[in-house]
C-alpha positions as a printed Julia matrix, in Angstrom:
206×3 Matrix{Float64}:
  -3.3   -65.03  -74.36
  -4.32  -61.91  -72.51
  -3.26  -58.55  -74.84
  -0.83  -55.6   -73.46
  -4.3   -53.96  -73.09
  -6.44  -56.83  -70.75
  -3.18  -56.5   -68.23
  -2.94  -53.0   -68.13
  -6.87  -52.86  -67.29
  -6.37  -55.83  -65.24
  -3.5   -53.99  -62.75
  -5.62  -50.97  -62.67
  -8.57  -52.87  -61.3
  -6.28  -54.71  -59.12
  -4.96  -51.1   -57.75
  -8.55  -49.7   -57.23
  -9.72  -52.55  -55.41
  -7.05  -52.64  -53.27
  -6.91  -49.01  -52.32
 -10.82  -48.56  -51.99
 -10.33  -51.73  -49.64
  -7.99  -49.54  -47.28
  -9.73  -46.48  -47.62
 -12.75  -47.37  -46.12
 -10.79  -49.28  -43.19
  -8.33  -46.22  -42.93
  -9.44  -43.53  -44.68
  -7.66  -41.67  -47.74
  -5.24  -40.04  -45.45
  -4.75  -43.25  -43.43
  -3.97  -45.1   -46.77
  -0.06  -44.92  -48.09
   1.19  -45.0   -51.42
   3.26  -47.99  -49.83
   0.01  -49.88  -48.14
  -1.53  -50.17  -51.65
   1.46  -51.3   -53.25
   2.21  -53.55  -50.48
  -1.53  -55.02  -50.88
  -1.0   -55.18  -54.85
   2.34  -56.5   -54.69
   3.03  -53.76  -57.57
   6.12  -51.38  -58.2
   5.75  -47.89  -58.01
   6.8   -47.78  -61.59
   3.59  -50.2   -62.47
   1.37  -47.8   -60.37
   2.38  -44.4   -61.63
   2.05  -45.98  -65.01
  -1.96  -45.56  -64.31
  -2.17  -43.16  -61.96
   0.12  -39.66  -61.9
  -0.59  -39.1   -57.66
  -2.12  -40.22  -55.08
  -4.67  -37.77  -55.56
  -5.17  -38.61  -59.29
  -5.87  -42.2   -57.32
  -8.23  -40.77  -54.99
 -10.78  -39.18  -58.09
 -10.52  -42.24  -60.18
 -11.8   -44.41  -57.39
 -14.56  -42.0   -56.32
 -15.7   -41.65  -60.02
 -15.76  -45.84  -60.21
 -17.41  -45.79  -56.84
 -20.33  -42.9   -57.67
 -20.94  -44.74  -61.25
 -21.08  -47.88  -59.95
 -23.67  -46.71  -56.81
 -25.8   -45.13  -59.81
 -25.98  -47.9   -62.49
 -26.92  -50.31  -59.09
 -29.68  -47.69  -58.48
 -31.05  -47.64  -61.99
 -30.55  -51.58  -62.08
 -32.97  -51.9   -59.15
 -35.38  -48.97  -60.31
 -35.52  -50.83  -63.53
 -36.72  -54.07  -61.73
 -39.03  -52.23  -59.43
 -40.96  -50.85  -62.18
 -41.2   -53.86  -63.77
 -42.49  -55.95  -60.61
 -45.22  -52.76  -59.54
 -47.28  -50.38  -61.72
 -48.19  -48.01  -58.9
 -45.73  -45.85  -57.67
 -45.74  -46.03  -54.34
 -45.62  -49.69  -54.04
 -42.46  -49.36  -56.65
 -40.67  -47.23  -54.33
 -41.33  -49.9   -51.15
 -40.08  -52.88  -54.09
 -37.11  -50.59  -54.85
 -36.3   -50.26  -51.24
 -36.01  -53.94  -50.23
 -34.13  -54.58  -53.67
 -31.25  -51.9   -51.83
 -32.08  -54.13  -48.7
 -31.3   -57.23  -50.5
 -28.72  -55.8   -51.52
 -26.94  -55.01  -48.67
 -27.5   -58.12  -47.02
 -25.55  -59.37  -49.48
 -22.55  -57.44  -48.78
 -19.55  -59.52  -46.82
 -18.37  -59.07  -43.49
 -17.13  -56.99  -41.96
 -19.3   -53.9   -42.91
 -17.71  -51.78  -45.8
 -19.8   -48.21  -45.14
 -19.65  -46.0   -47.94
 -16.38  -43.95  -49.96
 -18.87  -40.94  -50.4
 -19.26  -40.58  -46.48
 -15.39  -41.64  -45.7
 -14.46  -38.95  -48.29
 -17.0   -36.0   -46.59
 -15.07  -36.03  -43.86
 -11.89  -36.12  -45.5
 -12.34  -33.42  -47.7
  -9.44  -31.08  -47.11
  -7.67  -33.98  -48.68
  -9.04  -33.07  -51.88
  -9.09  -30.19  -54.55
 -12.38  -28.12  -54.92
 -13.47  -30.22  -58.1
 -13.39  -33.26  -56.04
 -15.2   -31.62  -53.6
 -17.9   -30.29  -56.09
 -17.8   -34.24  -57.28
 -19.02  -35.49  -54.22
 -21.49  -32.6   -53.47
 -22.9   -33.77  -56.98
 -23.26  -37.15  -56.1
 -25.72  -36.64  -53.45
 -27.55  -33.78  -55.42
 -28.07  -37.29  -57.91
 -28.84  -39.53  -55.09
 -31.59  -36.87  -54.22
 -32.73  -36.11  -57.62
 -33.37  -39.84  -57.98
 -35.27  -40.61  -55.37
 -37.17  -36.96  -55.21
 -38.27  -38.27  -58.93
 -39.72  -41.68  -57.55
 -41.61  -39.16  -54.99
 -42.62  -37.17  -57.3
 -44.54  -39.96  -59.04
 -46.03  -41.26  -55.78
 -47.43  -37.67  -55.28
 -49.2   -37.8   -58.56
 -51.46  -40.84  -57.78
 -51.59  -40.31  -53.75
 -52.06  -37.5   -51.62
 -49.44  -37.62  -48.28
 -51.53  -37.33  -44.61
 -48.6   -34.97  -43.75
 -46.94  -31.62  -44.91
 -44.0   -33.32  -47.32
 -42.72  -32.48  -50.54
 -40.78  -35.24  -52.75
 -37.58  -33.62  -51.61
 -38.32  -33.58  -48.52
 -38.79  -37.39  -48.46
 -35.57  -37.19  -50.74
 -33.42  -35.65  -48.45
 -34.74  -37.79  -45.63
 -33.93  -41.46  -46.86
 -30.28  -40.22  -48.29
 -29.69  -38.86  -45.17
 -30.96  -41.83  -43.62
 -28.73  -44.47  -45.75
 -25.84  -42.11  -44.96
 -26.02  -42.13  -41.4
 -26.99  -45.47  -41.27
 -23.76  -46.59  -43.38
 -21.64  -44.49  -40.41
 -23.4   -46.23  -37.97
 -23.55  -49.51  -39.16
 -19.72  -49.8   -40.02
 -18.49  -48.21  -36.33
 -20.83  -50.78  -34.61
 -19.94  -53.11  -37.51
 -23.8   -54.31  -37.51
 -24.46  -54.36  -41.14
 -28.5   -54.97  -40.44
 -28.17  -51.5   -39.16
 -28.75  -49.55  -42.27
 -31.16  -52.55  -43.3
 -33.53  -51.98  -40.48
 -33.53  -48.09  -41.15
 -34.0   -49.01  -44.74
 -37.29  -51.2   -43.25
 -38.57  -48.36  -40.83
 -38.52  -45.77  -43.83
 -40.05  -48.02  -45.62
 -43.17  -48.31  -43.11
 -42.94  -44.58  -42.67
 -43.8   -44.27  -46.76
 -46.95  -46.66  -46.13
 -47.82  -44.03  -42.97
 -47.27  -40.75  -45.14
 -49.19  -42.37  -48.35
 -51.27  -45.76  -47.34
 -54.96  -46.01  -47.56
């Protein structure tokens, strides 16, 4: 028999799924109170019993969303490392893990909260704002490390820095993700994924 506890965990799952479902097909602002309790076949008293707003809504599933993009990132760093000793090669295995990745994702395209909630972001208060700013400076910081070691065994044929290279393929993913879901071609972001990829193998091959 499922405990007070499992349920309560189990309706706020339900309630996050179902809202971050609508929010990337409408956006925050496009997604009622009544649209997610219409989708979760809840009571308002059920939802405010886990959530105090809207808004409070809108942070949780932003917080689930950024921890759950990071642990998949270390996941698939962990597993490049352990399938290439040299760095650079690690990076390209880390790259078409993400690819892999995304090809698994179902139809239609999702795209991405972060970028849905960038340009929503008079919907939110400044610490949500400063939330999402954060998670990119991570996205960055992870990759500009995986650069970093690449740098230290191989010299680039250009003028790049690890950051630069850092801001490049997050700004790459993001656009792609934008992209991909208005022309609802999910190998969009893949093939970008690919052509950075090749670019890497330009910048630091033999």
């Amino acid at each position: 028999m499922a405990t007070t506890t499992t349920k309560g965990s189990d309706t706020r799952d339900r309630i996050l799924d179902a809202a971050q479902a609508l929010v990337l097909e409408r956006g925050f602002a496009g997604t009622s109170l009544d649209d997610i309790l219409t989708a979760t076949k809840l009571t308002k008293g059920a939802f405010f019993h886990h959530f105090r707003s809207k808004a409070d809504l809108g942070r949780t599933l932003l917080h689930r969303f950024a921890e759950r993009d990071i642990a998949a990132f270390d996941d698939m760093s962990r597993r490049a490392d352990a399938l290439a000793e040299d760095p650079l090669q690690a990076a390209i295995v880390f790259l078409k893990l993400l690819e892999d990745d995304l090809r698994s994702l179902p139809g239609p395209f999702p795209g991405c909260m972060l970028a849905s909630y960038v340009y929503e972001r008079a919907q939110f208060d400044a610490e949500t704002q400063e939330f999402i700013a954060e998670v990119f400076r991570r996205w960055s910081a992870f990759f500009e490390d995986k650069f970093d070691q690449v740098m230290k065994t191989r010299r680039p044929k250009i003028p790049v820095t690890a950051r630069d290279l850092a801001e490049m393929i997050v700004a790459i993913l993001e656009g792609a993700f934008i992209l991909s879901r208005a022309y609802d071609d999910a190998q969009l972001i893949i093939r970008q994924s690919e052509l950075f990829r090749r670019h890497l193998q330009l910048v630091f091959g033999d």
